[in-house]
N, C-alpha and C positions, 0 to 999 in steps of 0.2 A: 825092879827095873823101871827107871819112870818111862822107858818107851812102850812097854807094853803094856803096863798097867795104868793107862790114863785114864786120870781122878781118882785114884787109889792110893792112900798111904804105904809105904814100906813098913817090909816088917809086922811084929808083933805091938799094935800099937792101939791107941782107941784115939778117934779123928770126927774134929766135926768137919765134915764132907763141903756138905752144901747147907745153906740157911738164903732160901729164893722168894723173891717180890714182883710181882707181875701187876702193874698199874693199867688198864688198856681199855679205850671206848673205839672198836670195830664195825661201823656200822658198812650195812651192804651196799646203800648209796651216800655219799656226801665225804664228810673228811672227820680223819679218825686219826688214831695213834695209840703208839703205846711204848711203854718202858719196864724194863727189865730188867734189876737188880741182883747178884750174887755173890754174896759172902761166904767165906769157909776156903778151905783148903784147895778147892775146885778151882777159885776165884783164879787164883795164880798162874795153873794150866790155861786156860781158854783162852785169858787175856790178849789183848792182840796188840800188836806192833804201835809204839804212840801214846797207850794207855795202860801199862804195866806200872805198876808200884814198884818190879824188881824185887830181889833179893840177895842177900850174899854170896848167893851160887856164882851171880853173873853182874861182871860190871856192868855191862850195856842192859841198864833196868826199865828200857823202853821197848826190849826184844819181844815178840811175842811169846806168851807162856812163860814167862823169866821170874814170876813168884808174883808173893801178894796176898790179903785176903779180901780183898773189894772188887767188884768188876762191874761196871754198864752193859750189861752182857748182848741189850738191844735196846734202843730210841730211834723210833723212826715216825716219819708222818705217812700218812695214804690218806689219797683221795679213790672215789670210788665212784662212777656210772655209765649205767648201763651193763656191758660185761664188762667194763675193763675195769681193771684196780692198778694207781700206780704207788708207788713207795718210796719213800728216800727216809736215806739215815744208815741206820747200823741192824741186821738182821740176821738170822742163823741161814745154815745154806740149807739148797736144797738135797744136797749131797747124804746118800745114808738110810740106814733104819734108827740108828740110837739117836736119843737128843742129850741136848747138855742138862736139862732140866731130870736130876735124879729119878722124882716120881712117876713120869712119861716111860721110864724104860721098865724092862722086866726083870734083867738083871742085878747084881750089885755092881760087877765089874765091866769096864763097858772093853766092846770087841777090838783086835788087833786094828781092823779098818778104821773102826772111829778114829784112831790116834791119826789115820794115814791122809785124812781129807780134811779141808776146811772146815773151821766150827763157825765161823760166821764172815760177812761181808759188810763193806760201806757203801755205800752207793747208790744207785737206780734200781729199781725193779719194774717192770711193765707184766701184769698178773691177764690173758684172756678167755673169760669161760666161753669158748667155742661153742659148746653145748652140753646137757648134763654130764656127756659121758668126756667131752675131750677138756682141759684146759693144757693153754702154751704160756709159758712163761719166759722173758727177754730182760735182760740187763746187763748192768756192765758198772764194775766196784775198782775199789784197790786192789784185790786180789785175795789172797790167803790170809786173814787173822790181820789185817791193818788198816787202823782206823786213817792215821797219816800214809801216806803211799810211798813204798819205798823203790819205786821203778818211776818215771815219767810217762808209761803208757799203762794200759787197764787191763782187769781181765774182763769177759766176755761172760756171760751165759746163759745156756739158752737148755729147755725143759718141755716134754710131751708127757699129760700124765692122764693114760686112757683110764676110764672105769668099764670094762667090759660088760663086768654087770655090777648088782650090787655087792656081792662080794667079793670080785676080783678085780684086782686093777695092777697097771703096768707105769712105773716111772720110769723115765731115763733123762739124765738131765748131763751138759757139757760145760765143762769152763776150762778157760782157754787164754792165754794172756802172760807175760816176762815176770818171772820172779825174781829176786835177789837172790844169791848163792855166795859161798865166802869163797875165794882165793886167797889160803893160806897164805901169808908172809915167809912162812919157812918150805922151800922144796920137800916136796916128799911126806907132809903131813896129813897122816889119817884125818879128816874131818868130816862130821855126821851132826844130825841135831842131835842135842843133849836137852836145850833149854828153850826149846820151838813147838808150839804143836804141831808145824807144819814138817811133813815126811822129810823135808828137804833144808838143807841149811839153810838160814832165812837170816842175819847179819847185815846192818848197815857197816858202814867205815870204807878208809884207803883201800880195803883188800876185797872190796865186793863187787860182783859183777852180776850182771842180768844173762838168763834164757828161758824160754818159751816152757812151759809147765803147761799141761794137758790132764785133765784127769773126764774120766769118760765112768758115769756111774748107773745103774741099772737095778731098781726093787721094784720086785714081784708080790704081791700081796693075797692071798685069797683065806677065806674062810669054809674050812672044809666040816664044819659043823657050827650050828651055835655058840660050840663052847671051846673048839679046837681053831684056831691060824696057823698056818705055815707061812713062812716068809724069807724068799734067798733077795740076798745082794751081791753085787758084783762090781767091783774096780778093777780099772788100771789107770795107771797113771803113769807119765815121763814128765822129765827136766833136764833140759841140755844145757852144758857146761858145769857139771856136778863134777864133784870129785868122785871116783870111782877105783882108784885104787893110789897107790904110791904114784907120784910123778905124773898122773893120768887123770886128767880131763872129759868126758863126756857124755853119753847121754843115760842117764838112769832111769830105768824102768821097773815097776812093780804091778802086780796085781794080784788079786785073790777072790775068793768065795764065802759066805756065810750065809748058812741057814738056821733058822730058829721054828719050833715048836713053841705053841703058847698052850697051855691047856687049862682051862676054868672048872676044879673040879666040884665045888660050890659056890654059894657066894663068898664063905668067907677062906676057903684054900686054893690058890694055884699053884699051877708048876711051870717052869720054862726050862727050856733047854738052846742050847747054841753048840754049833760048832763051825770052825771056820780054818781055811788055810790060805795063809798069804807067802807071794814067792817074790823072792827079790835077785834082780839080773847081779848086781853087784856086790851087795851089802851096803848100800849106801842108806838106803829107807828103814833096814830093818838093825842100824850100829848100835852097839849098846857097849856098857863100859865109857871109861874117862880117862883118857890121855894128860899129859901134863899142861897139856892148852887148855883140858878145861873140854873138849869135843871128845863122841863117841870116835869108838876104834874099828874100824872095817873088818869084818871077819871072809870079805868072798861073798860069793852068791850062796843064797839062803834061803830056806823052806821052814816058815812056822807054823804049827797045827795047835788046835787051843779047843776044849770040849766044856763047856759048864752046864752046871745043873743047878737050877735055884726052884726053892720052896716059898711059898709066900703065904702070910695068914692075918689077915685082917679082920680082926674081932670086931670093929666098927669102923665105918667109910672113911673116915679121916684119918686112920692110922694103920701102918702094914708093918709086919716084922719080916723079914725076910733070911733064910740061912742059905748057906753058898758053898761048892766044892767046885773049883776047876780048874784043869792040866792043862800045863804047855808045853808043848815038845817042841825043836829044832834039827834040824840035821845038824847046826855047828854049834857050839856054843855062843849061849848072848845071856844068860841071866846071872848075874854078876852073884858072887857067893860073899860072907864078909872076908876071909880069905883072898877076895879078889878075882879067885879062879872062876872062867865062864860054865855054867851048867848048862847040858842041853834040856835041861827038864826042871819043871817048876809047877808043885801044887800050892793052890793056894785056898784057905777058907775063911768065911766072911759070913756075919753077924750084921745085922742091917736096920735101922728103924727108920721110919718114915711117917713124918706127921705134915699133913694140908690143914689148909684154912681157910 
């Protein structure tokens, strides 16, 4: 199901993922930049609104996440003095524990959340290190995953990221600001993202209209040994004027939880674990399946839980293998069978390499 396995191939398959380019001169004072390349299967998902290749799935091959195997995934300029650092361009958010960059994560498969938040913005950023321990962060983008802006007004956002000490620290950051959402042309059409990364349907054309999208996000970080992290996140989010059921109009709400385990148990083996559950008011965030429009199918309000376990073993610095087992369960059904029938439960297992340079 591509809603909950975002950057994952279906099925029994072998997929090049990601193939990543990172060009970047950051310095602490003066002006800097940098650009961000990503090819592979990945590309397609992340994409954002404006800059999509498309694919056969979806006419509209400027939608965000709508295919592809290229992406600009980030080009932005900053300047930097004193404590402030400001940014403009294209950049990932701040939203999250996982990144879009494979190697960064722990995982193979990345969590229910990541799919639920923005993977990246265009815009402003204003960065201020307050002091070692506070920096606040301010800006204001297109929004969700678009490089071209599909609203006339902006999102907003704003970030406090304490380090209590040096091993703990507390993010929370908010963005705020009118998304596009589709109004079906036909009454009574189930509509959900199918072909967005963003939780919510995200469609230009005749039948689209703008409301206020919130998402309010929170990671906790600390290291409870050298070799052990614990790490929870936490969303919600809303969007009003979502479709929310037949005939019904209004405001969609989700939220959830995820904690991870990291554990270093040499240099060359680790382990991770995650588990997470996200709950959705409507079914609107969490639709899966394909309607004849071509849009996911509302199933109601919905509860997903997800557990993985990954091994990781890296013979030398530059290259990791990784092996993977992890459950999804639902209260209703959403993992589409080839049958068609929805399963409330889904394992899956993954095989992984990973080469830097």
């Amino acid at each position: 199901s591509h809603v909950f396995r975002c950057s994952i191939p279906p099925k029994i398959t072998f997929a090049l993922n990601q193939a990543s380019v990172t060009i970047s001169k950051l310095p602490t004072q003066g002006i800097g930049g940098l650009v961000n390349l990503t090819a592979g299967s990945n590309a397609g998902v992340i994409c954002s609104y404006g800059a999509c290749s498309g694919n056969n799935l979806n006419a509209n091959n400027t939608t965000a996440g709508s295919g592809g195997f290229f992406d600009l995934t980030q080009a932005f300029m900053q300047y930097a003095k004193n404590s402030w650092t400001v940014m403009g361009g294209k950049y990932t958010t701040l939203a999250g524990v996982e990144y879009i960059d494979s190697g960064a994560d722990t995982n193979i498969t990345r969590s229910i959340l990541f799919g639920k938040i923005p993977f990246t913005h265009t815009g402003l950023r204003a960065i201020n290190n307050v002091s070692e321990a506070t920096t606040l962060t301010m800006g204001v983008n297109n929004g969700w995953d678009q490089v071209t802006g599909m609203t006339a007004s902006k999102t907003v956002e704003m970030a406090v990221n304490e380090a209590f000490t040096k091993d703990t620290s507390l993010l929370f950051d908010i963005y705020t600001g009118d998304e596009t959402v589709l109004a079906p042309a036909t009454a009574g059409v189930n509509a959900s993202n199918m072909f967005t990364t963003n939780t919510f349907t995200a469609y230009g054309g005749a039948n689209a209209r703008a409301g206020n999208r919130t998402l309010l996000d929170m990671v906790f970080t600390t290291n409870l040994t050298q070799s052990l992290t614990f790490i929870l996140n936490a969303d919600h989010a809303s969007q009003q004027n979502e479709i929310i059921g037949l005939n019904q109009v209004g405001t969609e709400t989700y939220w959830g939880v995820a904690g991870y385990l990291n554990y270093q148990i040499n240099e060359q083996y680790r382990v991770s674990f995650r588990a997470e559950e996200v709950r959705d008011s409507s079914g609107a965030a969490l639709a899966t399946g394909v309607d004849t429009g071509g849009y996911g199918v509302l199933v109601g309000p919905n509860t997903v839980r997800e557990a993985t376990l990954t091994l990781g073993y890296a013979p030398v610095k530059s290259f990791e293998l990784r092996g993977e087992i992890r459950e999804d369960r639902a209260d209703k059904g959403l993992f589409a069978e080839s049958n068609g029938i929805l399963s409330q439960s889904m394992t899956t297992y993954g095989l992984q390499g990973i080469y830097k340079f």
